[in-house]
VEXDREN-2710 file (C-alpha; in Angstrom, 1 decimal):
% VEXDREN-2710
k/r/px/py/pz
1/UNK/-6.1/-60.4/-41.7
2/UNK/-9.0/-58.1/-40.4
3/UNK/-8.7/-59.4/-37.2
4/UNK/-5.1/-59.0/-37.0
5/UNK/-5.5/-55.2/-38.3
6/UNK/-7.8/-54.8/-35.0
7/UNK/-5.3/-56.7/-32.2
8/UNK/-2.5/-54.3/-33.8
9/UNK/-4.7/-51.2/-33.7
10/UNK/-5.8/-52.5/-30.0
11/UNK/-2.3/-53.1/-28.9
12/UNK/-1.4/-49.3/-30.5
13/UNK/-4.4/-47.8/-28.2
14/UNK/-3.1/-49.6/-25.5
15/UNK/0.1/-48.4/-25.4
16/UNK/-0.8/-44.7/-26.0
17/UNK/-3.1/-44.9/-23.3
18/UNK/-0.5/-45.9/-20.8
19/UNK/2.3/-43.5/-21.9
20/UNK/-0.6/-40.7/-21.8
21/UNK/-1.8/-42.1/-18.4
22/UNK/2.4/-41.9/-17.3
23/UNK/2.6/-38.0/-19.0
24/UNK/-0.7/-37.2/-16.9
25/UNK/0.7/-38.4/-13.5
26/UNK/3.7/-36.3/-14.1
27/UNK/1.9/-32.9/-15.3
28/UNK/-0.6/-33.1/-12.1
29/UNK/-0.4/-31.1/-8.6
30/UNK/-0.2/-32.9/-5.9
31/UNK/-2.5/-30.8/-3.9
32/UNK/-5.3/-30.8/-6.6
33/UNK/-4.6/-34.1/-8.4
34/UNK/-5.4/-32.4/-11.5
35/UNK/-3.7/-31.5/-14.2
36/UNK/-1.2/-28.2/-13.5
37/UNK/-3.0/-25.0/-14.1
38/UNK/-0.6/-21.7/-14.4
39/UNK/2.1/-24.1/-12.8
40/UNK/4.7/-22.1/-10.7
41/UNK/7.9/-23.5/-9.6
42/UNK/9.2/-23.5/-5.6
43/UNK/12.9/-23.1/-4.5
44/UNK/12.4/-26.6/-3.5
45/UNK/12.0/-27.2/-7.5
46/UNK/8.7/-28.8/-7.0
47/UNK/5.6/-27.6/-8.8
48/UNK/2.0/-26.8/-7.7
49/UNK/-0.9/-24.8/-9.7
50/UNK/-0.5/-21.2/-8.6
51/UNK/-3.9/-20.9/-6.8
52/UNK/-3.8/-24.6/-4.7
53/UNK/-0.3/-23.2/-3.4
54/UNK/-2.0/-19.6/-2.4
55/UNK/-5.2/-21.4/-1.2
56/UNK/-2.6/-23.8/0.9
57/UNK/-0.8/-20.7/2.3
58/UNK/-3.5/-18.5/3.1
59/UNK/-3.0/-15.3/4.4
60/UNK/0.5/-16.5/6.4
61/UNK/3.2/-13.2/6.0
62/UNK/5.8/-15.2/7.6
63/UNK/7.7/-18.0/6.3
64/UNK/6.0/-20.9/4.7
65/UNK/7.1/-24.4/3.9
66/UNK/6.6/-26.7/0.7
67/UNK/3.4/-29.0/1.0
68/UNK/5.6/-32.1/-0.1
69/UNK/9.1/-31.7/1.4
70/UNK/8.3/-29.1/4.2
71/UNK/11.5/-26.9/3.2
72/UNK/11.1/-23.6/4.1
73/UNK/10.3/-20.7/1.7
74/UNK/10.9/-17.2/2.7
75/UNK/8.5/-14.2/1.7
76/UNK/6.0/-16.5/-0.1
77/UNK/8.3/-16.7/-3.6
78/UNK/8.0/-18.8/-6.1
79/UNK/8.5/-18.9/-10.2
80/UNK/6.0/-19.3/-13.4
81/UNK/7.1/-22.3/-14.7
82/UNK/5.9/-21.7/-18.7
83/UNK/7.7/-25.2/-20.0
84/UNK/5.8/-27.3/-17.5
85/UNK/2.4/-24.9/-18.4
86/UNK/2.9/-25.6/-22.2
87/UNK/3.4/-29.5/-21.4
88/UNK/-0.1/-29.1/-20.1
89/UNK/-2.1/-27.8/-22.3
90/UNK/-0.8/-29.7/-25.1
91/UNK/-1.8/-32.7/-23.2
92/UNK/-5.2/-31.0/-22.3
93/UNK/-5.4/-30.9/-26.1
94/UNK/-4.4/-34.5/-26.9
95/UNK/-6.4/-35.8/-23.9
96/UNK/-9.6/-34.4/-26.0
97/UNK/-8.7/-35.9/-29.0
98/UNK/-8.7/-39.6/-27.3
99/UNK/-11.5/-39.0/-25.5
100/UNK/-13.5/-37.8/-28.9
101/UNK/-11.8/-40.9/-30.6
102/UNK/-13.0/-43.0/-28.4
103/UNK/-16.6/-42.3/-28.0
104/UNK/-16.9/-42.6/-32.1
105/UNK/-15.3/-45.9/-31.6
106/UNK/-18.2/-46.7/-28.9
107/UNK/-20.8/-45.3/-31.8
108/UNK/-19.4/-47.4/-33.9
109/UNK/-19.1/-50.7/-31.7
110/UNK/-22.6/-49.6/-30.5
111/UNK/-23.9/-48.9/-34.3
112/UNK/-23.2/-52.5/-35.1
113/UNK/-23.7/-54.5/-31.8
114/UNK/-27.6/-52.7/-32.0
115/UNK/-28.1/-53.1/-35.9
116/UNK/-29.3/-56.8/-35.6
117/UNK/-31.4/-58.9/-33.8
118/UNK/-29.7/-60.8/-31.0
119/UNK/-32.3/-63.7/-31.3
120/UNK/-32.8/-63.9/-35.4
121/UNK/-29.9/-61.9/-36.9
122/UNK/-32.4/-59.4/-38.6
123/UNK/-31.8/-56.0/-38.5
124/UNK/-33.6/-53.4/-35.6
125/UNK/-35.7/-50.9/-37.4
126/UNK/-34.6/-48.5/-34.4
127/UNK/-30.9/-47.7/-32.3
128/UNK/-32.3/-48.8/-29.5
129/UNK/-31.2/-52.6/-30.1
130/UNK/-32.3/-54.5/-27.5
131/UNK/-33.4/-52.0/-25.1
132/UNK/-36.3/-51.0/-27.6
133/UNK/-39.5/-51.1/-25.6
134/UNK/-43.1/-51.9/-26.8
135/UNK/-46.3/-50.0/-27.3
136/UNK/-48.4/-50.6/-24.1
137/UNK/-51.5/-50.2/-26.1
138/UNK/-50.7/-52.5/-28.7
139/UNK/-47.6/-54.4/-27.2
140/UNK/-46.1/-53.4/-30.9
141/UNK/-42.6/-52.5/-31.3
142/UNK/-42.4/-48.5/-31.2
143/UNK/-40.8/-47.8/-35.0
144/UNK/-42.2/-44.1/-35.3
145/UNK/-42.2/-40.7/-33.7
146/UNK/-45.1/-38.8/-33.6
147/UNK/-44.2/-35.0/-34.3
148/UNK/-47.0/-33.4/-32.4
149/UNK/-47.3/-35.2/-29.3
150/UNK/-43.3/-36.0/-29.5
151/UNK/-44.0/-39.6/-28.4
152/UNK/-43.0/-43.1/-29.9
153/UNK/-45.7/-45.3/-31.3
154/UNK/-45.9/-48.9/-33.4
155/UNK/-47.4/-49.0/-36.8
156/UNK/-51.3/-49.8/-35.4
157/UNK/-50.8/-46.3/-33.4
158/UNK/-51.1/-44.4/-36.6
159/UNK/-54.3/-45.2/-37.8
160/UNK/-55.6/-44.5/-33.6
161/UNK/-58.2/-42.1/-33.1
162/UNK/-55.6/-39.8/-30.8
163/UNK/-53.2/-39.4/-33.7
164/UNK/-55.2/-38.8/-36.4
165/UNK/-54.2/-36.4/-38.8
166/UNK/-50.5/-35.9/-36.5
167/UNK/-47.4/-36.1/-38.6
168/UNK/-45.5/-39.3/-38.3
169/UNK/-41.5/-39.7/-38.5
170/UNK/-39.1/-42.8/-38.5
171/UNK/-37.2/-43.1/-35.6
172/UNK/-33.8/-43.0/-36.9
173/UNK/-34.4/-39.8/-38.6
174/UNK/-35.8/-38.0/-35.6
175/UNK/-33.0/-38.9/-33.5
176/UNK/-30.8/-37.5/-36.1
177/UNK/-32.9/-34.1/-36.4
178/UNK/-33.0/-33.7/-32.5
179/UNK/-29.3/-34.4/-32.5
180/UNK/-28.0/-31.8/-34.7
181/UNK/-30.6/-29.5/-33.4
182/UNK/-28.8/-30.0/-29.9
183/UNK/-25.9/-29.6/-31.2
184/UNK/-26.3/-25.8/-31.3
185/UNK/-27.1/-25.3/-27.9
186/UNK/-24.4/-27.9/-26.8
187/UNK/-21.7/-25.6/-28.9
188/UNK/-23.1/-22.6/-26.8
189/UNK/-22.2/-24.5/-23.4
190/UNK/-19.2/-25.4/-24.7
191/UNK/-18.4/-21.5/-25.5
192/UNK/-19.8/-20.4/-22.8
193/UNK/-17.8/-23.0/-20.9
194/UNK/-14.2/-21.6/-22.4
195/UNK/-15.3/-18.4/-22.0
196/UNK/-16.1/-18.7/-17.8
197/UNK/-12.7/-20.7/-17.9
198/UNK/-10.6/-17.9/-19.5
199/UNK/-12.8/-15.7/-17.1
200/UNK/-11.6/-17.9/-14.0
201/UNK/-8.3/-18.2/-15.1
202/UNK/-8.7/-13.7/-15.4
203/UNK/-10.1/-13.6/-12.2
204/UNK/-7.5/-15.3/-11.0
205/UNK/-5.0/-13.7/-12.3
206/UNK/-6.9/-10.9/-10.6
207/UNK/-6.6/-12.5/-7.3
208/UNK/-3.2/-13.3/-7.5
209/UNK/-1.8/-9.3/-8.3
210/UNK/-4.0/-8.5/-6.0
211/UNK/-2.6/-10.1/-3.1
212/UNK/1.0/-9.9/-4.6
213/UNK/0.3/-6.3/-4.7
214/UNK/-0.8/-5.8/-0.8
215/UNK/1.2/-7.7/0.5
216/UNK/4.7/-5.5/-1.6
217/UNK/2.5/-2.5/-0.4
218/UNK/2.1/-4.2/3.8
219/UNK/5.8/-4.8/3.7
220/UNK/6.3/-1.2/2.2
221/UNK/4.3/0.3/4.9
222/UNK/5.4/-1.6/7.6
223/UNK/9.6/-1.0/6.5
224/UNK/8.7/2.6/6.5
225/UNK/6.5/3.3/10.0
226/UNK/9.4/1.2/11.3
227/UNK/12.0/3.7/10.3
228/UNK/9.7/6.7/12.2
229/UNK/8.8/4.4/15.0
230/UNK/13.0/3.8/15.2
231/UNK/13.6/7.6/14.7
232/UNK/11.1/8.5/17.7
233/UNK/12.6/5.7/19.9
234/UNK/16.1/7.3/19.2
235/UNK/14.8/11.1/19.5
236/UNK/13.2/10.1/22.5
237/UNK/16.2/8.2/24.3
238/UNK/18.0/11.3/23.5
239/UNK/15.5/13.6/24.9
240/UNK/15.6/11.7/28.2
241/UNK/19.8/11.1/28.4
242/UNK/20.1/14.9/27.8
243/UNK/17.3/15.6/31.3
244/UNK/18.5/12.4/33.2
245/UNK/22.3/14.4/32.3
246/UNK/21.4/18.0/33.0
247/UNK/19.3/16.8/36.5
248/UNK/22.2/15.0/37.1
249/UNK/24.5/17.9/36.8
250/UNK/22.1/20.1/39.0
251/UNK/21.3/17.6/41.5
252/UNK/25.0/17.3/42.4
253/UNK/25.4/20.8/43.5
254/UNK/22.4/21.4/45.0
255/UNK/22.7/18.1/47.4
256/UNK/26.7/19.0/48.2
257/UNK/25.2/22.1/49.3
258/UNK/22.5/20.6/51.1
259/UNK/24.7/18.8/53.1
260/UNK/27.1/21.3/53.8
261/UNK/23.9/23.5/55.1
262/UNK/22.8/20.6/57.1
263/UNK/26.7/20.2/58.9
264/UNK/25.9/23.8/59.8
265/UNK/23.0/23.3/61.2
266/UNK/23.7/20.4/63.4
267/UNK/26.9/22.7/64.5
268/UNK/24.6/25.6/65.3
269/UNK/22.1/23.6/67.7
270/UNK/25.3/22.5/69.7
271/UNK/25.9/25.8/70.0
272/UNK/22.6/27.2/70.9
273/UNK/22.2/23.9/73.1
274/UNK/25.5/25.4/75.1
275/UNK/24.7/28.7/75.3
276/UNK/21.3/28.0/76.9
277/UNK/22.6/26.1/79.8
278/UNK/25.2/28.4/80.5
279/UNK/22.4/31.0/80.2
280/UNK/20.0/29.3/82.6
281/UNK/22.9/28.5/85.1
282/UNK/21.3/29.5/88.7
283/UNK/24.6/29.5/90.6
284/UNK/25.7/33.0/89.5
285/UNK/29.4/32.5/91.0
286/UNK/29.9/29.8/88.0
287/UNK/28.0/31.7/85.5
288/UNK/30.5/35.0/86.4
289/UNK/33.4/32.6/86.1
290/UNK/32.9/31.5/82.8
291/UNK/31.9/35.1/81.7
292/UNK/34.8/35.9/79.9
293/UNK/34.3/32.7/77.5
294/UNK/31.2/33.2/77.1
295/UNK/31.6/37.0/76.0
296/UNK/34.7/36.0/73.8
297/UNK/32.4/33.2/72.0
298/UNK/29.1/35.0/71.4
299/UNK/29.2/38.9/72.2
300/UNK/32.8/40.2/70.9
301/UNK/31.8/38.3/67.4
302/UNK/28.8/39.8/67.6
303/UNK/30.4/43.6/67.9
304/UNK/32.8/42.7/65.1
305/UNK/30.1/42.0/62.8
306/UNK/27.6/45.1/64.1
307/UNK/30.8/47.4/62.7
308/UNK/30.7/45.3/59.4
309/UNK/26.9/45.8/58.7
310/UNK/26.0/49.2/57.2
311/UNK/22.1/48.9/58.5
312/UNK/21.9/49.4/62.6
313/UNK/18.2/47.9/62.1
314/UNK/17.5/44.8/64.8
315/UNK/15.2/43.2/62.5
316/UNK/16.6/41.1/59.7
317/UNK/14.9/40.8/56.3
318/UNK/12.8/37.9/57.2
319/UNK/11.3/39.9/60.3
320/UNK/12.6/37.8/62.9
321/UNK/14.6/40.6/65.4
322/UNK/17.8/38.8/66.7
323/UNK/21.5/39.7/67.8
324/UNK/24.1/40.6/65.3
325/UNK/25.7/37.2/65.3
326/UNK/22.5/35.4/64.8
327/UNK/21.4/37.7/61.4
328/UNK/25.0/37.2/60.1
329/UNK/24.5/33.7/59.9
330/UNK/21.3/34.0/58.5
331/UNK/22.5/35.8/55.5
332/UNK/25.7/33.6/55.3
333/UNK/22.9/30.4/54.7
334/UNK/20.4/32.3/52.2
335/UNK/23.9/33.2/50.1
336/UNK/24.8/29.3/50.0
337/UNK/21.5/28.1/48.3
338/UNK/22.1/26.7/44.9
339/UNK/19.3/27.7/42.5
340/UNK/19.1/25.0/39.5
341/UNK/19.1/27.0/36.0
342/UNK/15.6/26.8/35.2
343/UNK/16.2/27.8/31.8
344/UNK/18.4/25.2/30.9
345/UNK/14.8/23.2/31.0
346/UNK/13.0/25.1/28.6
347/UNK/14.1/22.7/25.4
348/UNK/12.3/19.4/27.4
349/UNK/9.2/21.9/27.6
350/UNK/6.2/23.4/25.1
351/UNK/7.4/22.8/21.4
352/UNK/10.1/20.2/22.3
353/UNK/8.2/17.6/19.8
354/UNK/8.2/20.6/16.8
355/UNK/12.0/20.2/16.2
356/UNK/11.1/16.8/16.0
357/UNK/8.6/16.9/13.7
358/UNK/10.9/19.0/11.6
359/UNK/13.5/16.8/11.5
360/UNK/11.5/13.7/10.2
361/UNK/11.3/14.9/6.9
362/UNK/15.1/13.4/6.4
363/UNK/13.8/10.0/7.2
364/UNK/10.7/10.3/4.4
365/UNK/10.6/9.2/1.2
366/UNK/10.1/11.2/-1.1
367/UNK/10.9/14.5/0.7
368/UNK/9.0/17.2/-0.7
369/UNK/11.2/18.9/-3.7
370/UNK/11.9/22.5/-3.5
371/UNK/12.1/23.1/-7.0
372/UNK/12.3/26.2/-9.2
373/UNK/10.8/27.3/-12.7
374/UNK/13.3/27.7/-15.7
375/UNK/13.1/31.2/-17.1
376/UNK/14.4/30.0/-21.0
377/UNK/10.9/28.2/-21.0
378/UNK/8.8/31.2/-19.7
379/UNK/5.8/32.8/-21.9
380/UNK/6.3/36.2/-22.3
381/UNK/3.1/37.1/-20.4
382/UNK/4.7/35.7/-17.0
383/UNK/7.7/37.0/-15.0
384/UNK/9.6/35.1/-12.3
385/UNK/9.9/35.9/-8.8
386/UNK/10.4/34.8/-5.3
387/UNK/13.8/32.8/-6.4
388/UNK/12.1/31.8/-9.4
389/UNK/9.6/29.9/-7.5
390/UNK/6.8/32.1/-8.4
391/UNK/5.0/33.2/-11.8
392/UNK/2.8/36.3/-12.3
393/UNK/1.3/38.0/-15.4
394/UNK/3.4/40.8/-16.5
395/UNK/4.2/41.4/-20.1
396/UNK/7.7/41.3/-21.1
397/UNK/9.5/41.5/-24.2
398/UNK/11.5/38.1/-24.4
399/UNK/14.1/36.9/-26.4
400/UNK/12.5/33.6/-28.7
401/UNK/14.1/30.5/-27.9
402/UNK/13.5/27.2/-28.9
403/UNK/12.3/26.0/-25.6
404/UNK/9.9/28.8/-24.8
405/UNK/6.0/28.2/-24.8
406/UNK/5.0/30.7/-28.0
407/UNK/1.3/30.9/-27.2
408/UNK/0.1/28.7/-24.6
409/UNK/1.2/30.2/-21.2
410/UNK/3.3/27.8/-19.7
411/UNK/6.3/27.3/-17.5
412/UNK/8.6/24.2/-17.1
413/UNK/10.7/23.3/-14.0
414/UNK/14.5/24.1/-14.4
415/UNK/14.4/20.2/-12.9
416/UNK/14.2/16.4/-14.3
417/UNK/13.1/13.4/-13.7
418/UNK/14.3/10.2/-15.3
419/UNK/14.1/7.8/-12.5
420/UNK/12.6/7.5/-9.1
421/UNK/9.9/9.0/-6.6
422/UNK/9.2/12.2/-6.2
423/UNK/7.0/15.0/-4.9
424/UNK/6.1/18.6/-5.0
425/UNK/3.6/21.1/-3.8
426/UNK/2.2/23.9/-6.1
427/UNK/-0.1/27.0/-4.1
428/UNK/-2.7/27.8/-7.1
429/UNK/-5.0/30.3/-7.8
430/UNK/-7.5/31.6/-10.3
431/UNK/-8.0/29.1/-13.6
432/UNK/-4.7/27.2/-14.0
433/UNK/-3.1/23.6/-14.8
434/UNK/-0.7/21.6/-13.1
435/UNK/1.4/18.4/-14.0
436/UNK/4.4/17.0/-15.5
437/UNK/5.2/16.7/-19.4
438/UNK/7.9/15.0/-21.2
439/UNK/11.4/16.3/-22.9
440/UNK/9.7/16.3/-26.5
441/UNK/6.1/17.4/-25.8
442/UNK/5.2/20.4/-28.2
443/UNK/5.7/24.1/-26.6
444/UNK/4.8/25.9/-30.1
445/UNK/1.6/27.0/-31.0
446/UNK/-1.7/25.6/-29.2
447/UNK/-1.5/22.7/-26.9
448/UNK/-3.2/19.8/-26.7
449/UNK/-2.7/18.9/-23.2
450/UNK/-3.6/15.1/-22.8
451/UNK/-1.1/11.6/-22.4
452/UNK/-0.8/11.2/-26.0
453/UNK/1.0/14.8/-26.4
454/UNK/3.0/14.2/-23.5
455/UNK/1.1/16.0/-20.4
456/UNK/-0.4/14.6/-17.5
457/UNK/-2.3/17.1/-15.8
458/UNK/-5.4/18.4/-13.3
459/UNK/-6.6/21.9/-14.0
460/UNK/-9.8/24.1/-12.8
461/UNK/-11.9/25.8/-15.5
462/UNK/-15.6/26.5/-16.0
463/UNK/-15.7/26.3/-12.3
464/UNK/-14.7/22.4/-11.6
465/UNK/-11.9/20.6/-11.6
466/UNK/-10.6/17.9/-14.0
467/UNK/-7.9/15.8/-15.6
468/UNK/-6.8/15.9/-18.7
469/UNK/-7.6/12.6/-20.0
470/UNK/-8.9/12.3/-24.2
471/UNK/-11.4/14.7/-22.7
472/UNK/-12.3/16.6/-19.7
473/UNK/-12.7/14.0/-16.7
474/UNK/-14.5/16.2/-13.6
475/UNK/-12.9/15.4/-10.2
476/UNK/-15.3/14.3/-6.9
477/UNK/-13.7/17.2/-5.0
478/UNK/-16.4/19.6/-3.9
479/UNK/-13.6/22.4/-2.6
480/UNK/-11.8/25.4/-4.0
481/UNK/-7.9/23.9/-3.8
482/UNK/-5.5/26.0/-2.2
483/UNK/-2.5/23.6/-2.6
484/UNK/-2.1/21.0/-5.1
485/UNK/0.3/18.0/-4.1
486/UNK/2.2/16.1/-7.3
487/UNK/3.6/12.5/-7.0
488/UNK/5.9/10.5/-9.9
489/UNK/7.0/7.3/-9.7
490/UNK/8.9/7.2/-12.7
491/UNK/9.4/3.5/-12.8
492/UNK/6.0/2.4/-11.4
493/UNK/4.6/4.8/-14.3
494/UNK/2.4/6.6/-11.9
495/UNK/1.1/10.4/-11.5
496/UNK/-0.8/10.8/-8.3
497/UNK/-2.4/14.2/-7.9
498/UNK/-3.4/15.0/-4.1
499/UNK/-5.2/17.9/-2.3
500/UNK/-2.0/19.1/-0.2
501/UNK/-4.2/20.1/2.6
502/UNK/-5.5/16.5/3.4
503/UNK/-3.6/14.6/1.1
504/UNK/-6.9/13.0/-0.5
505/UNK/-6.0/11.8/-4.0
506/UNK/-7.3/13.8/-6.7
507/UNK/-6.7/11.7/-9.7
508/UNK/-4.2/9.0/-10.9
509/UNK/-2.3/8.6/-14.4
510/UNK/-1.0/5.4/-15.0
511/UNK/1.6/5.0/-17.9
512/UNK/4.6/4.1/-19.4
513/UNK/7.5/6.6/-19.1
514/UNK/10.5/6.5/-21.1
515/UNK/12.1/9.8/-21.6
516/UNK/13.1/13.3/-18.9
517/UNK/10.1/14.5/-17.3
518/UNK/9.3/18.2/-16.4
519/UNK/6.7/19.5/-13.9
520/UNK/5.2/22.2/-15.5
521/UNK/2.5/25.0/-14.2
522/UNK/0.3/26.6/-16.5
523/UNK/-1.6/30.0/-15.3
524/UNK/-4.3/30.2/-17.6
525/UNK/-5.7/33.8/-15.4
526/UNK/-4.8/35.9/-13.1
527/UNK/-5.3/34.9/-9.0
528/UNK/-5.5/36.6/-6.1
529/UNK/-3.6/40.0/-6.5
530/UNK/-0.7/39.3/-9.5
531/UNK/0.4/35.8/-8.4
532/UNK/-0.5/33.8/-10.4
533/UNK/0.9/29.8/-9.0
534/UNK/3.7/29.0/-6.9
535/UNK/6.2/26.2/-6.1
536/UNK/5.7/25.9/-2.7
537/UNK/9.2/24.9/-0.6
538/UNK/9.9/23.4/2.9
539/UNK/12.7/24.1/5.3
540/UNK/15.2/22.0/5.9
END
């Protein structure tokens, strides 16, 4: 009956073991051939551990494949698979259990197989079984421990002179002392052990929003420098089509002239060539015969023109003196030249990149807010001006309303925010706070301004600025700000506070924002003459 207890319990082990050994092959990565730790899911549906699939990528930013059927996967994407991670560690768990069952079955097997003498049958005084060694002094069996010098030694050991007086202990109950003495330490490992895991598995983690987060941030960069670098490549083909169009324009006139000039010029050396021969004709009876022609082509246009000039003077304006004829034609030539419109050039020269530059702001996001301050929230102490873009200390009787700051001198924004980027500028002066605050933060009374109350805000007082954490965090900037720069990301729960003049960051607030948002200055004393801070706006 016993044994038919242990070939059912064997069978039973057997066939657990199998089915485990069938779960394990399908919960393990193919890349690690381990079991599937933080398993994510392809769009090829198969499954890897998060950091083989990374490590198998590398630093690729174009499209990479599957490591088992090659498909393509765009933009590195995949899926936590939670099911197939919970499958996991229940079988790490149950994979534990066996492997602790099944060393106290070997205890056991080994407990028995070692309590008796394989020659005789009689019991072994020790655990060792047939491994047990002998005394080399006394070629005894080795049945006791000696305490002090932590040896083993037989019975004819104890009376020795080296172990006189030494404390004596049987072996079984050393090795049981030792054991659960070990035990302690081994517990330790085996924290320390979970602990570096859950520490791997963090760092990880770590790794993994890390490189999820510059590579968002690499594609965010790169999408936006490729809308500028576009916008430059369009303003500059523009620039260019507009010269090439206007030289174009120019160059047509000024060459139609040209060769008008130049059909005037080739007629006027066949002229000059003709009148020189008949000049330097020898044989005066020809010469006299063609008098008449000659005096009808050159000399009686001549006259006609010397009674059309006002000015008798010979010599023309370029100092050259000549007859009549010759000066008229001069000036005729020096009224045909086409002067291009220099003038028309001045928009490709200097500042032609400033309008430019201008422009750009359309194509950036965030564009800087012009914003303005809300006079129902104003503390009596301030007074609006410059479009309500400016406060400055001036005592005025004001009607009480609900929304207005009591005894704290503060002003809200007339705008905002319940979604999206944004940013604004604010010109400070003298001891003052800037930031944003939400719909319900108190205005009565004094303020606490920290995250909690519903303020995120930098500030200078006692000569340094801070942020307004739980206390009074001191910035690293070692200047006197002039401008202060103020970024929200509403849904990223971010409040980045910049030095406008370099855009160095100042401070960041990270949180969690879930109602309207107000950017609110707070002129604690007087600046620079009576303006006090200043919402600085940008042309259009």
């Amino acid at each position: 009956m016993k044994l038919k207890v242990q070939r059912i319990t064997e069978a039973t082990e057997m066939a657990v073991s199998k089915h485990f050994l069938s779960l394990s092959e399908d919960l393990t990565c193919s890349i690690c051939q381990s079991l599937f730790v933080e398993p994510v899911r392809l769009d090829c549906d198969h499954n890897f551990c998060k950091s083989c699939i990374q490590k198998c990528w590398g630093k690729q930013r174009q499209a990479v494949s599957c490591p088992e059927c090659q498909q393509l996967i765009p933009r590195r994407s995949f899926a936590s698979n939670r099911v197939l991670a919970n499958l996991c560690e229940k079988t790490r768990k149950l994979e534990l259990k066996l492997e602790e069952e099944h060393r106290e079955k070997l205890d056991e097997d080994t407990g028995r197989e070692q309590s008796l003498c394989e020659e005789h049958g009689e019991k072994l005084d020790g655990d060792t079984g047939r491994e047990q060694s002998l005394c080399e002094e006394h070629g005894e069996k080795l049945i006791l421990f000696c305490e002090d010098d932590e040896i083993l030694i037989c019975a004819k050991c104890v009376d020795s002179p080296p172990h006189s007086d030494h404390r004596f202990i049987s072996m079984q109950k050393v090795v049981q002392k030792y054991k659960e003495q070990l035990k302690l330490p081994l517990d330790s490992m085996e924290n320390k052990k979970k602990n570096q895991s859950e520490l791997k598995q963090q760092q990880e983690r770590e790794i993994s929003e890390l490189e999820q987060l510059t590579g968002s941030l690499e594609q965010d960069i790169s999408t936006q420098f490729a809308k500028i670098h576009q916008y430059l490549e369009g303003e500059e083909k523009h620039l260019i089509e507009e010269l090439t169009k206007q030289k174009e324009d120019d160059l047509r006139a000024m060459e139609k002239n040209l060769r008008k000039i130049e059909e005037e010029l080739t007629s006027l050396e066949g002229k000059i060539l003709n009148l020189s021969v008949d000049i330097e004709q020898q044989d005066s009876v020809s010469f006299l015969k063609e008098l008449k022609r000659l005096k009808e082509s050159y000399l009686d246009k001549g006259k006609d023109v010397e009674d059309s000039e006002e000015s008798d003077d010979d010599e023309d304006e370029y100092g050259f003196e000549d007859s009549d004829s010759d000066r008229s034609d001069v000036f005729k030539l020096n009224e045909e030249i086409v002067m291009f419109p220099k003038q028309k050039y001045a928009g490709f020269q200097g500042l032609f990149l400033y309008p430019v530059w201008k422009a750009m702001k359309r194509i950036i996001f965030p564009a800087p807010d012009s914003l303005t301050l809300d006079p129902s929230t104003v503390h009596r102490d301030f007074v609006l001006s410059d479009g309500q873009t400016c406060v400055k200390f001036k005592n005025l009787p004001l009607r009480v309303k609900s929304e207005r700051f009591d005894e704290c001198r503060c002003v809200l924004v007339s705008q905002g925010f319940t979604s999206g980027k944004h940013y604004w500028e604010v010109e400070v002066s003298g001891t003052h706070t800037v930031g944003v605050a939400r719909e319900s933060a108190n205005r009565k009374g004094k303020l606490t301004l920290n995250p909690n109350e519903g303020y995120w805000s930098v500030g200078w007082r006692d000569h340094k600025y801070g942020a307004n954490e739980q206390y009074f965090v001191p910035l690293t900037t070692n200047v006197r700000l002039r401008t202060i720069g103020v970024f929200l990301d509403y849904e990223g729960g971010q409040v980045i506070f910049y030095n406008a003049n370099d855009m160095s960051v100042l401070y960041i607030f990270t949180d969690t924002f879930t109602e309207k948002l107000f950017p609110f200055l707070y002129p604690q004393s007087p600046g620079m003459g009576d303006g006090a801070l200043k919402l600085r706006h940008f042309e259009p």
